[in-house]
VOLUMVO-676891 format. One record per residue (C-alpha): residue number from 0; residue in three letters; chain; x, y, z. Coordinates in Angstrom, 1 decimal. Example, Ala and Ser with C-alpha at 12.3 -4.5 7.8 and 13.67 -1.06 7.14 Angstrom:
+------+--------+------+--------+--------+--------+
! mipa ! drenza ! guke !     xx !     yy !     zz !
+------+--------+------+--------+--------+--------+
!    0 !    Ala !    A !   12.3 !   -4.5 !    7.8 !
!    1 !    Ser !    A !   13.7 !   -1.1 !    7.1 !
+------+--------+------+--------+--------+--------+
end
This chain:
+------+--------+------+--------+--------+--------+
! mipa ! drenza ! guke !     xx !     yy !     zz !
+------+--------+------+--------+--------+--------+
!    0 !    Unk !    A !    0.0 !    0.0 !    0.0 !
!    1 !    Unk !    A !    1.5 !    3.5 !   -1.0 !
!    2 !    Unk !    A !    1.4 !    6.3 !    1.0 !
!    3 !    Unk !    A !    2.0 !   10.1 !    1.2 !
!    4 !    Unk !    A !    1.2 !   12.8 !    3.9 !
!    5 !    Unk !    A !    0.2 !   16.5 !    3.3 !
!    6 !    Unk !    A !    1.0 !   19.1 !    6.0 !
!    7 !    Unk !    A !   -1.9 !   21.3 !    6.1 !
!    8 !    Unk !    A !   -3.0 !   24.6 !    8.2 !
!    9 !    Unk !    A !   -6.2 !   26.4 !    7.8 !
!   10 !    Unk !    A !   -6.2 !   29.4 !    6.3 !
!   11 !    Unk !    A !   -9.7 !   30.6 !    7.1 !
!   12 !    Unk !    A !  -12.2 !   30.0 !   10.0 !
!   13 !    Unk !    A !  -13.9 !   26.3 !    9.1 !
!   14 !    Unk !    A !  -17.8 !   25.8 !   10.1 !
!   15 !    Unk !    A !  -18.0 !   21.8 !    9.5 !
!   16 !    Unk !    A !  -19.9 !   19.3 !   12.0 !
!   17 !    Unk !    A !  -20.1 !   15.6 !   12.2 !
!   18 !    Unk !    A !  -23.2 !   14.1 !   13.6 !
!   19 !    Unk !    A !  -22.5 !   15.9 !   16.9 !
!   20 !    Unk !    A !  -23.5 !   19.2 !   15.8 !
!   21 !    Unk !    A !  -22.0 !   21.3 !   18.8 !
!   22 !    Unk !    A !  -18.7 !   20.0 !   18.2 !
!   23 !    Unk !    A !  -16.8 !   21.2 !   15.0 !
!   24 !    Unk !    A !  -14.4 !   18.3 !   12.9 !
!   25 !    Unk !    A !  -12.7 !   18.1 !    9.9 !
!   26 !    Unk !    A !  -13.6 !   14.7 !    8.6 !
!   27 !    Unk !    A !  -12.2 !   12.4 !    6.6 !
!   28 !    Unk !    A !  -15.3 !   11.9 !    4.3 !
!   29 !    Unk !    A !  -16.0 !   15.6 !    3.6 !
!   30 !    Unk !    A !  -12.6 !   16.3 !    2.0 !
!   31 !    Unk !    A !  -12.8 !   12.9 !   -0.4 !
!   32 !    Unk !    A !  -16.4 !   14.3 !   -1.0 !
!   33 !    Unk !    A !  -14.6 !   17.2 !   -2.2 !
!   34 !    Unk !    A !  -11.9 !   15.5 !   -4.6 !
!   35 !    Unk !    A !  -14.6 !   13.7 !   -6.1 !
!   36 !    Unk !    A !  -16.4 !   16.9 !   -6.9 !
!   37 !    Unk !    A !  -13.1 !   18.4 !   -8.4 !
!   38 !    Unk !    A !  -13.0 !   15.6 !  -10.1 !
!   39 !    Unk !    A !  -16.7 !   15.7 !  -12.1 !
!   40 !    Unk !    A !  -15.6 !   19.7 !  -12.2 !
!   41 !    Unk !    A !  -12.3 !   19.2 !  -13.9 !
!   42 !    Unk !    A !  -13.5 !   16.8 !  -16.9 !
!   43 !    Unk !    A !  -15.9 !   18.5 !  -19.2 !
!   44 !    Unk !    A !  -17.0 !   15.4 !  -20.8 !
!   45 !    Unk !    A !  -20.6 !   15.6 !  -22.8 !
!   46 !    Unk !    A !  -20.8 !   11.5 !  -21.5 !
!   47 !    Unk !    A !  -22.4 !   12.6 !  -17.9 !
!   48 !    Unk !    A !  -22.9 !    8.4 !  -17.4 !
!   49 !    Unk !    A !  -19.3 !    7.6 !  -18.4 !
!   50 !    Unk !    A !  -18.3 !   10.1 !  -16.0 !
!   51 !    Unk !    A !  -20.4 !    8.4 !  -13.4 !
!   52 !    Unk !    A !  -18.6 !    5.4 !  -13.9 !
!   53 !    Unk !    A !  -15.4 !    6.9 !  -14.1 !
!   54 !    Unk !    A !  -15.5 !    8.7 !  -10.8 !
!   55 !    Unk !    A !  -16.9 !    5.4 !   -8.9 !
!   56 !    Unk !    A !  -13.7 !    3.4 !  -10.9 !
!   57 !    Unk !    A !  -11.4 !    5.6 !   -9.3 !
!   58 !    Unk !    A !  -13.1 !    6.8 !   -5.6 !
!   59 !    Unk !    A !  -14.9 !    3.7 !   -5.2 !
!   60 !    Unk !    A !  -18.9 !    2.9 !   -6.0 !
!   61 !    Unk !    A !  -22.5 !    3.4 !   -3.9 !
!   62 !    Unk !    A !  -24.2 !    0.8 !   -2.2 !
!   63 !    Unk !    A !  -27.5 !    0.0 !   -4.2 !
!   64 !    Unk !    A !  -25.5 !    1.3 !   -7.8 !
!   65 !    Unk !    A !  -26.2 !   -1.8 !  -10.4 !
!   66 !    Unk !    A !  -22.6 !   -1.6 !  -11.9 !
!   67 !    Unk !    A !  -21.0 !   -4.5 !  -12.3 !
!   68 !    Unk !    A !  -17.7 !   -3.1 !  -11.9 !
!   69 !    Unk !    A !  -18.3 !   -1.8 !   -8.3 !
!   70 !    Unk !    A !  -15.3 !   -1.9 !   -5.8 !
!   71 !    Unk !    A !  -14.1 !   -0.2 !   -2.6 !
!   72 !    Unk !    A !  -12.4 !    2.7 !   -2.6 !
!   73 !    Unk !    A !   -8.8 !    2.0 !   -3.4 !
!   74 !    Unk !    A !   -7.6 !    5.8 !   -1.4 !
!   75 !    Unk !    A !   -8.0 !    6.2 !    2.4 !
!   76 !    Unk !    A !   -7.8 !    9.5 !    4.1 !
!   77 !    Unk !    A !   -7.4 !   10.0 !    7.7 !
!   78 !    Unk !    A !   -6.8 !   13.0 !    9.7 !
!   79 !    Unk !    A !   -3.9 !   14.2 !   12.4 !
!   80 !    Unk !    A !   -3.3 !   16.9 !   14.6 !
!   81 !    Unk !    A !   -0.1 !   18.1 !   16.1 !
!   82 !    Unk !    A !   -2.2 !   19.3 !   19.2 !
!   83 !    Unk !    A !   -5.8 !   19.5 !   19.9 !
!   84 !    Unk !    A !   -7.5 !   21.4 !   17.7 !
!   85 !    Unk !    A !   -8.2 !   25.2 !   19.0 !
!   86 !    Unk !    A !  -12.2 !   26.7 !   18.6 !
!   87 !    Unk !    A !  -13.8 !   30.2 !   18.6 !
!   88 !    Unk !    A !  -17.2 !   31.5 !   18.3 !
!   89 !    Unk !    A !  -18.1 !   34.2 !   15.8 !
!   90 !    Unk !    A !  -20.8 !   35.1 !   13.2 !
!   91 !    Unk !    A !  -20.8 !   32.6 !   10.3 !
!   92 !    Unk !    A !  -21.9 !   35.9 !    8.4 !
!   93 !    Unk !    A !  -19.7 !   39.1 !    8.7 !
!   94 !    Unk !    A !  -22.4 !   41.5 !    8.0 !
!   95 !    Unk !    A !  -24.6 !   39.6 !   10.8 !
!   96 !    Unk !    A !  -23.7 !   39.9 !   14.7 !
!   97 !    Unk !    A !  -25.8 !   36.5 !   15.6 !
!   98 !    Unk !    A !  -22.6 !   34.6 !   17.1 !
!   99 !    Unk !    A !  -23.3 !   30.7 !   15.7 !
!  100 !    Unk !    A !  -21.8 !   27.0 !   16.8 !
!  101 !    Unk !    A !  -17.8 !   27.1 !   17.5 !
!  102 !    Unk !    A !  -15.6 !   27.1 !   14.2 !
!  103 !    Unk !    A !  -12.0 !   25.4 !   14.0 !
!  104 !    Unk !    A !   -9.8 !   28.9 !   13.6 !
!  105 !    Unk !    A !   -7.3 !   29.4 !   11.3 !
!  106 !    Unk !    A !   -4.7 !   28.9 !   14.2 !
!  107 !    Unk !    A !   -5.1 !   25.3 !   13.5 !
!  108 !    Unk !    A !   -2.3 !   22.5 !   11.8 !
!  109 !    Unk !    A !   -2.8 !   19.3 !   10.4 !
!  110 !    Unk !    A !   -2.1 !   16.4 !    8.8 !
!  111 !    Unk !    A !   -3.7 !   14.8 !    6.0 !
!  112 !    Unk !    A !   -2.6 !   10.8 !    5.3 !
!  113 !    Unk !    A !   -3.3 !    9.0 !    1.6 !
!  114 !    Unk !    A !   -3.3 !    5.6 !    1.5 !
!  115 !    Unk !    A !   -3.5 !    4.0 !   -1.9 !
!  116 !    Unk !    A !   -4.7 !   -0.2 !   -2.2 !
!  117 !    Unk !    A !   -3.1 !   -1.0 !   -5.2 !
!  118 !    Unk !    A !   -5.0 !   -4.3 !   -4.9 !
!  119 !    Unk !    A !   -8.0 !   -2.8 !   -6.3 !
!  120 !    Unk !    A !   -7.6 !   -2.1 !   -9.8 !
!  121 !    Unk !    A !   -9.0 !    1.4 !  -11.2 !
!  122 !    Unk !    A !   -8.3 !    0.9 !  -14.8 !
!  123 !    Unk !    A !   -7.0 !    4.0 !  -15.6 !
!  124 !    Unk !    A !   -3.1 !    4.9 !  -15.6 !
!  125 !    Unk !    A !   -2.9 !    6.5 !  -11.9 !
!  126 !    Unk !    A !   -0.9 !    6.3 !   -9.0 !
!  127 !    Unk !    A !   -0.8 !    7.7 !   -5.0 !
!  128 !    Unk !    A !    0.6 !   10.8 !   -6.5 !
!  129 !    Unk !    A !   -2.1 !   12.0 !   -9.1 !
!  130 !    Unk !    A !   -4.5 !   11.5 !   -5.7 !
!  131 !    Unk !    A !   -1.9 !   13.5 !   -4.0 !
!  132 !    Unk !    A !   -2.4 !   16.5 !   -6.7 !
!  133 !    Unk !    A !   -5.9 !   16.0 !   -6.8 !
!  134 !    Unk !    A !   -6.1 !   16.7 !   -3.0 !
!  135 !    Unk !    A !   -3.9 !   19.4 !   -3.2 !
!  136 !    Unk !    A !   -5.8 !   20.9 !   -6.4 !
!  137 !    Unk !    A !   -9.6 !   20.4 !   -4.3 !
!  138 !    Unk !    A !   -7.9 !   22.0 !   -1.2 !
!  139 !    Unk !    A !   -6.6 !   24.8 !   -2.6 !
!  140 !    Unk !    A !   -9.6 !   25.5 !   -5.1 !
!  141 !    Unk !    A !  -12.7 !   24.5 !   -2.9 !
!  142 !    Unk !    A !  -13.3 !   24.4 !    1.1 !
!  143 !    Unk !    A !  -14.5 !   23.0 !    4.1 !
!  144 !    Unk !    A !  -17.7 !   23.5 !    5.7 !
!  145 !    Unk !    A !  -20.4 !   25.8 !    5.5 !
!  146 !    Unk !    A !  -19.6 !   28.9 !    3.1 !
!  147 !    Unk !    A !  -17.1 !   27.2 !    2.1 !
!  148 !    Unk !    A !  -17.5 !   28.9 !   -1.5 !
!  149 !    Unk !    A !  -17.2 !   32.1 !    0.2 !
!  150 !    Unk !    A !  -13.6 !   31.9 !    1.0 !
!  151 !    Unk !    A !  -14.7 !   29.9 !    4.7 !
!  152 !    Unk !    A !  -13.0 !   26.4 !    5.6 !
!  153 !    Unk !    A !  -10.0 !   27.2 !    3.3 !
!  154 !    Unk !    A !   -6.8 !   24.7 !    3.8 !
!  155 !    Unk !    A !   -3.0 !   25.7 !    2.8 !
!  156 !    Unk !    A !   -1.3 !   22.4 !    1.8 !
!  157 !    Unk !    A !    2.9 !   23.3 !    2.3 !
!  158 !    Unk !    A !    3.7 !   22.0 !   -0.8 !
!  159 !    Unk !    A !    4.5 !   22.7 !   -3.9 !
!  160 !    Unk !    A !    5.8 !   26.1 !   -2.7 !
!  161 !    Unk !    A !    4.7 !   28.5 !   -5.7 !
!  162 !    Unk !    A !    7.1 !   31.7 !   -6.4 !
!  163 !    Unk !    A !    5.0 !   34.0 !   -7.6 !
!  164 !    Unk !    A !    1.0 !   33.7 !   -8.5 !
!  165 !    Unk !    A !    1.6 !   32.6 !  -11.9 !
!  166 !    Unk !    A !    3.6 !   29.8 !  -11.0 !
!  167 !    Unk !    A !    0.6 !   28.8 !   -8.4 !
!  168 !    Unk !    A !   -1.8 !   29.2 !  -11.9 !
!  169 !    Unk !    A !    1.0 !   27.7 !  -13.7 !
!  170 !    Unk !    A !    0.5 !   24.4 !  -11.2 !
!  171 !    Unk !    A !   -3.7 !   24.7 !  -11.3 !
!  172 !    Unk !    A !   -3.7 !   24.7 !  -15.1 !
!  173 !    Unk !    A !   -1.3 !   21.2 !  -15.3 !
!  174 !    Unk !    A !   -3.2 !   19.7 !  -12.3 !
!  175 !    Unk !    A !   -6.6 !   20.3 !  -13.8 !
!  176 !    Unk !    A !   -5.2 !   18.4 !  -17.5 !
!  177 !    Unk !    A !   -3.8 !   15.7 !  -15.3 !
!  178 !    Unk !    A !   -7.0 !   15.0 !  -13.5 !
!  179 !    Unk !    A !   -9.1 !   15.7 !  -17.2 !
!  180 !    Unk !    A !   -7.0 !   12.6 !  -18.0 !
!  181 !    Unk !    A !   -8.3 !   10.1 !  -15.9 !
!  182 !    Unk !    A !  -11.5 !    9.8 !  -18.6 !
!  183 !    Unk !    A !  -13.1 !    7.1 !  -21.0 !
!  184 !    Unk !    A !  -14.2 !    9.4 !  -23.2 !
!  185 !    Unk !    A !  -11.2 !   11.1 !  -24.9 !
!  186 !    Unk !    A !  -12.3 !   14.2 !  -25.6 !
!  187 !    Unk !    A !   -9.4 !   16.1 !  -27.1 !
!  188 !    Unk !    A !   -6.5 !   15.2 !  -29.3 !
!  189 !    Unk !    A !   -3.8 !   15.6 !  -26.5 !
!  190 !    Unk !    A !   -4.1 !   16.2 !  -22.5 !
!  191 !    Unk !    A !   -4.2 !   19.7 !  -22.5 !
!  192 !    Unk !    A !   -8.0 !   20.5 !  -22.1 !
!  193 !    Unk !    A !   -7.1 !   23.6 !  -20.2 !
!  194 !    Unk !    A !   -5.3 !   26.7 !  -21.4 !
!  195 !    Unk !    A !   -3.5 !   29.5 !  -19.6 !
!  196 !    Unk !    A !   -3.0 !   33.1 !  -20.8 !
!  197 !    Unk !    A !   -3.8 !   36.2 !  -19.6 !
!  198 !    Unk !    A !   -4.3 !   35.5 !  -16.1 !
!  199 !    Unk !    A !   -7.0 !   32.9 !  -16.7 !
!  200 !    Unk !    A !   -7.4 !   29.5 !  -17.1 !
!  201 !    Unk !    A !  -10.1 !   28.6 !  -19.2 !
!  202 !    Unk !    A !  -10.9 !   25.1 !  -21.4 !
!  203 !    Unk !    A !   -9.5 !   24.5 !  -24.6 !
!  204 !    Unk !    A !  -12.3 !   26.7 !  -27.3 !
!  205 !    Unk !    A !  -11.6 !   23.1 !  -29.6 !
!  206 !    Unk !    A !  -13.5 !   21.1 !  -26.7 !
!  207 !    Unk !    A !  -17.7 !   21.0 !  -26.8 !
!  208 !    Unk !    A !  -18.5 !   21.8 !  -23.0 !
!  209 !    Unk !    A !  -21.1 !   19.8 !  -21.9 !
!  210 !    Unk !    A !  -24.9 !   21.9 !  -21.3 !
!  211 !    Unk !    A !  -26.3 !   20.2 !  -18.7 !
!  212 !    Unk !    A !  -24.1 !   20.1 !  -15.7 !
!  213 !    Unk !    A !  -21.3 !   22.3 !  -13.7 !
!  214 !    Unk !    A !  -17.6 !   22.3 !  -14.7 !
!  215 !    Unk !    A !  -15.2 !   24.5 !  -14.3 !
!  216 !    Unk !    A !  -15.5 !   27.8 !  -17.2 !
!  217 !    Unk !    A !  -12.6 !   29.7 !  -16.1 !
!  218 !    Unk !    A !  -10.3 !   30.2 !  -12.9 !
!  219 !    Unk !    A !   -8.8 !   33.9 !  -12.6 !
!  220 !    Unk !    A !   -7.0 !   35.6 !   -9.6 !
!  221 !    Unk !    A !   -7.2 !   39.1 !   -7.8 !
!  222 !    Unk !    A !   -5.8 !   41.4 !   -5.7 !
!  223 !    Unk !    A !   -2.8 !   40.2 !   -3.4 !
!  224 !    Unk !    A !   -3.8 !   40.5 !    0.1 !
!  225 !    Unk !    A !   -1.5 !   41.3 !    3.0 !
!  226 !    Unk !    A !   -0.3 !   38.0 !    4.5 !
!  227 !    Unk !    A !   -2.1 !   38.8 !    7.8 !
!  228 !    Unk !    A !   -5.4 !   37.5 !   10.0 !
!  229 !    Unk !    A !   -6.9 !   41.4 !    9.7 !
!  230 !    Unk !    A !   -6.3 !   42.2 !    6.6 !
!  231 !    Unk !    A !   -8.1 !   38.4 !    5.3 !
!  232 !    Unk !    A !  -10.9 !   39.1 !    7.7 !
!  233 !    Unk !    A !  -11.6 !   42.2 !    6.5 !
!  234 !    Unk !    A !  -11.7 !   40.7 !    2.8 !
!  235 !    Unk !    A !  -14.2 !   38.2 !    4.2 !
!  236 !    Unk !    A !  -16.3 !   40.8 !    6.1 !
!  237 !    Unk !    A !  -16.3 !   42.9 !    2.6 !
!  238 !    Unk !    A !  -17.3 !   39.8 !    0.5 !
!  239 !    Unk !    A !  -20.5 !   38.9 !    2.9 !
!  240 !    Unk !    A !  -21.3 !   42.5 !    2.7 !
!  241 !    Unk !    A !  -21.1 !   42.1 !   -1.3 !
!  242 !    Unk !    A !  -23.1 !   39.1 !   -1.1 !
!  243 !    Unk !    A !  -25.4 !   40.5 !    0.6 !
!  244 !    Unk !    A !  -26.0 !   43.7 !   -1.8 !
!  245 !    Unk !    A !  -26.6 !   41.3 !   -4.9 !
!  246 !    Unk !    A !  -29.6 !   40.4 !   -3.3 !
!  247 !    Unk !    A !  -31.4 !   43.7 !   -3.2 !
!  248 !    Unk !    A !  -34.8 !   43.7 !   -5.0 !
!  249 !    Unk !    A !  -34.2 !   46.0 !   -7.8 !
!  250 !    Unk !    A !  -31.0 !   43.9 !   -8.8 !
!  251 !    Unk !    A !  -31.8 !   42.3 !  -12.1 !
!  252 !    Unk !    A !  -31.8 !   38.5 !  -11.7 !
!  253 !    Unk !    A !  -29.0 !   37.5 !  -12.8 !
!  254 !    Unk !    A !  -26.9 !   39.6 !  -10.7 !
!  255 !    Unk !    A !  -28.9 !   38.0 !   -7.7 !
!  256 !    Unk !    A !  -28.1 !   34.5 !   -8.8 !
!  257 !    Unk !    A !  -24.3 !   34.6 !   -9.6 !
!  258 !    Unk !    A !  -23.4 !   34.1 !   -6.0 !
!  259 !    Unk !    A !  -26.1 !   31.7 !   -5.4 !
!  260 !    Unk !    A !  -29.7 !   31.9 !   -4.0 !
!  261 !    Unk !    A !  -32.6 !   30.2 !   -1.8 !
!  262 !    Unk !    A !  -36.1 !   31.3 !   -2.5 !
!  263 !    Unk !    A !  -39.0 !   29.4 !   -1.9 !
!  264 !    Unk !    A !  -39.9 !   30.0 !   -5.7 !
!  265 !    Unk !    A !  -37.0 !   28.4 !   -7.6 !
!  266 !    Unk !    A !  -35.7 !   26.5 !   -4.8 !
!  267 !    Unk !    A !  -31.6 !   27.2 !   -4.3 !
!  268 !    Unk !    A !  -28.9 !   26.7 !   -6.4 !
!  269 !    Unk !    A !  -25.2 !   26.4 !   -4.8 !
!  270 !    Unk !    A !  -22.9 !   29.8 !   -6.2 !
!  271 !    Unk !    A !  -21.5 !   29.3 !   -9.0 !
!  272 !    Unk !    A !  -18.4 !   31.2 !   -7.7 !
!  273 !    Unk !    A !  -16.2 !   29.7 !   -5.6 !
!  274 !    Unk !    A !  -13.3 !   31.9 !   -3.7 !
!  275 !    Unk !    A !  -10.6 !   30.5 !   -2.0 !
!  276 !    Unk !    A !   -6.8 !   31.6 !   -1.2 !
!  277 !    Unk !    A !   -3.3 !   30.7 !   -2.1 !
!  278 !    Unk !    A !   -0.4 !   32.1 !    0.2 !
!  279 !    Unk !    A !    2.5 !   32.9 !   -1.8 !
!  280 !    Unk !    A !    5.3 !   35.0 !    0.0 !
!  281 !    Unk !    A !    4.2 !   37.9 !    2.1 !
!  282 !    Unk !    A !    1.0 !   37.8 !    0.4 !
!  283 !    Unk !    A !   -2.7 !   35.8 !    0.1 !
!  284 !    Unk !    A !   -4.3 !   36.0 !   -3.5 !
!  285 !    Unk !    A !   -7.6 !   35.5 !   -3.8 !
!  286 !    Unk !    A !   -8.1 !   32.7 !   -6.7 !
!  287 !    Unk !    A !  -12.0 !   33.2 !   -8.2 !
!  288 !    Unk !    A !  -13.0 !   29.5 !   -9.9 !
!  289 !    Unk !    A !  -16.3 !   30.1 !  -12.0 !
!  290 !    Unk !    A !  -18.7 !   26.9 !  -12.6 !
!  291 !    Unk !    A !  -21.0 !   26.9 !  -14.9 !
!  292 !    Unk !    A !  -24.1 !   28.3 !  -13.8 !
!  293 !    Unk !    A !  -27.2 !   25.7 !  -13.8 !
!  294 !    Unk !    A !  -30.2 !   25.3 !  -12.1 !
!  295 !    Unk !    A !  -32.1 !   22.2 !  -12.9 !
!  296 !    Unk !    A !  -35.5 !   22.2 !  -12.1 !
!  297 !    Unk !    A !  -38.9 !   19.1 !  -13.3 !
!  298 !    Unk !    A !  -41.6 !   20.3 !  -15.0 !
!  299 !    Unk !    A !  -44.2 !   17.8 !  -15.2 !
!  300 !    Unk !    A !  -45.4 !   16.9 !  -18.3 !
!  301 !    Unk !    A !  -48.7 !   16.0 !  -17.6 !
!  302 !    Unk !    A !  -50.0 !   17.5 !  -14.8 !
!  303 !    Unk !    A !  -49.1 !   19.0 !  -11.2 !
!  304 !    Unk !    A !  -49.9 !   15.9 !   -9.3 !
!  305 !    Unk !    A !  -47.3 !   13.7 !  -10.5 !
!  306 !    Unk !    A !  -44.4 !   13.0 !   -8.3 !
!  307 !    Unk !    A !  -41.4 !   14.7 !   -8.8 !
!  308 !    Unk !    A !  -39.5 !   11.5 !   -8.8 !
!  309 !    Unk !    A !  -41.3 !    9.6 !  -11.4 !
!  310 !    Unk !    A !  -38.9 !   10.1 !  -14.6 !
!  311 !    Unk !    A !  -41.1 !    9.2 !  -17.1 !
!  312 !    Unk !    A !  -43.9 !   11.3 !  -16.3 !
!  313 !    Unk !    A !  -40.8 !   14.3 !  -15.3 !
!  314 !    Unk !    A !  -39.5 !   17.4 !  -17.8 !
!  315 !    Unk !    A !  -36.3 !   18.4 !  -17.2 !
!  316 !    Unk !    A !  -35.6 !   22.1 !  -17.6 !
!  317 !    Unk !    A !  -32.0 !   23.5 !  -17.7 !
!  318 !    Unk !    A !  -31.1 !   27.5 !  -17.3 !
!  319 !    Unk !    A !  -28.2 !   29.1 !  -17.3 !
!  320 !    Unk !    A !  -27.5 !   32.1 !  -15.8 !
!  321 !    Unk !    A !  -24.6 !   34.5 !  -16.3 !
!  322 !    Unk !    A !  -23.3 !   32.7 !  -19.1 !
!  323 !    Unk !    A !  -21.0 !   35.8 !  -20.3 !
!  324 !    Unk !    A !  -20.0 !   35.9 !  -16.7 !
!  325 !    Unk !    A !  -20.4 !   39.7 !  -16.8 !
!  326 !    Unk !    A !  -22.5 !   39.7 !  -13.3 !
!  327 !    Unk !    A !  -19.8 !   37.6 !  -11.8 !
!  328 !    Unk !    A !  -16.5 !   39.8 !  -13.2 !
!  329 !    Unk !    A !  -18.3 !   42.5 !  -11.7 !
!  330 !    Unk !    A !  -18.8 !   41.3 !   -8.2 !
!  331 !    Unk !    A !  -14.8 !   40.4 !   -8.2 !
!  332 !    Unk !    A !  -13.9 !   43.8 !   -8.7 !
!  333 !    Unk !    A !  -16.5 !   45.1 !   -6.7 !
!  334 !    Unk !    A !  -13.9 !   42.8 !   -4.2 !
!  335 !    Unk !    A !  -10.6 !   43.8 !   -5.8 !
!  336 !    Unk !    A !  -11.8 !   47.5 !   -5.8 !
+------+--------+------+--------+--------+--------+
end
């Protein structure tokens, strides 16, 4: 069994809970949860059902899924501290006062263990060490715990050590064609399914995205950001407030949707902007991944009464919003401003 260990310290207060929810944890299951959703984010195959398959090759398959080719998990994850882990309370929202359940602070280290069964056979060319970029590609992209996709719950891996941002975007854009890779469904003549230039990275204009479901439409950075707890707090503090002007009522609708909404109306949809941070030097940059913006919502076919979870009987209606991602470049320099 191969093995590799990632030295990690939070970067930004983390609101995550196990069953015990008085007690905050950062568990094992929530951070695979989020390399598998890099994963479906990274590879912009049309072929959702190959991708299905290909994600439960390589992370392991669901009880109750009819595959034949089910197996375990061949990658374990556990979790290590170098001393119990420290807690505060403060408001989950900065623009709110209401104090919520104790948080894991950004004063905390720890360690992150992979553990790859070579015993259970994948089928696709990969070792401990594409896991081991995959985790360090979903930690530094995504989060942990509530708001996570506002820049809350975000992990600093130690390595690779970046000099400069563009060697950190340099990194992102070869991890994300490395984990585009691992597919059935070629769907470009070489690797590279991501480009770089310009301070983006964006997929390749020769690949056909698919419609229907997230991926990943560009990944840009902004303004550095003093390496220090005040001057990240007050970026967080000045992105809820942000957040929480896109929702005013004479907004057009687009702009209220590009950082995600709840409504009893058209349900919620998760943002389609996720922030996170990279430290690099005497500085944090802020590192704006856009998804695809869908909401997927049934319309019956026949008539109201019919269960929502009857397919046959169930329209399925996709929107996208914000597809020039004009609402979204906006809010980042409303941030970077």
């Amino acid at each position: 069994m191969d093995e590799r260990a990632l030295s990690c310290k939070l970067i930004t207060p983390m609101f995550s809970f196990g069953a015990d929810q008085s007690e905050p944890e950062i568990r094992p299951t929530e951070i695979k949860g989020l390399m598998r959703y890099t994963y479906r984010l990274s590879c912009p195959t049309m072929d959702v059902a190959a991708l299905r398959q290909d994600e439960a090759a390589l992370f392991g398959g669901a009880a109750g899924n009819t595959s034949d080719d089910l197996h375990a998990s061949p990658i374990r994850l556990s979790i290590s501290y170098t001393k119990e882990p420290q807690t505060a309370r403060r408001p989950l929202l900065l623009h709110e006062d209401c104090l919520k359940p104790d948080e894991i602070d950004n004063r905390n280290k720890f360690n992150i263990a992979l553990r790859l069964n070579k015993a259970i056979q994948t089928g696709f060319d990969v070792d401990i060490d594409w896991y081991k970029d995959l985790l360090t590609l979903s930690l530094l992209l995504g989060g942990l715990g509530k708001r996570s996709r506002k820049g809350r719950g975000n992990v600093h891996v130690t390595e690779p050590v970046f000099a400069d941002i563009n060697d950190a975007m340099t990194w992102i854009c070869a991890t994300l064609n490395q984990t585009a890779a691992a597919s059935s469904v070629k769907i470009a003549d070489s690797v590279f399914y991501y480009d770089q230039a310009a301070q983006k990275i964006m997929p390749r204009s020769s690949i056909d995205l698919p419609p229907k479901r997230p991926f990943i439409s560009q990944i840009k950075y902004g303004s550095q950001l003093e390496r220090t707890v005040p001057a990240l707090e007050a970026y967080l503090k000045k992105l809820d407030f942000a957040c929480h002007n896109q929702k005013k009522p004479n907004n057009h609708t687009y702009q209220k949707q590009c950082t995600g909404f709840v409504s009893k109306k058209d349900g919620r949809l998760a943002s389609p902007l996720i922030i996170s941070f990279v430290p690099i030097g005497n500085y944090y940059w802020p590192i704006y991944t856009f998804v695809q913006a869908i909401k997927q919502r049934s319309e019956n076919k026949q008539n109201k009464s019919v269960k929502q979870h009857d397919a046959s009987q169930v329209k399925i209606i996709y929107q996208q919003f914000d597809k020039d991602n004009a609402y979204r470049d906006a809010f980042i320099q409303e941030l970077n401003s």
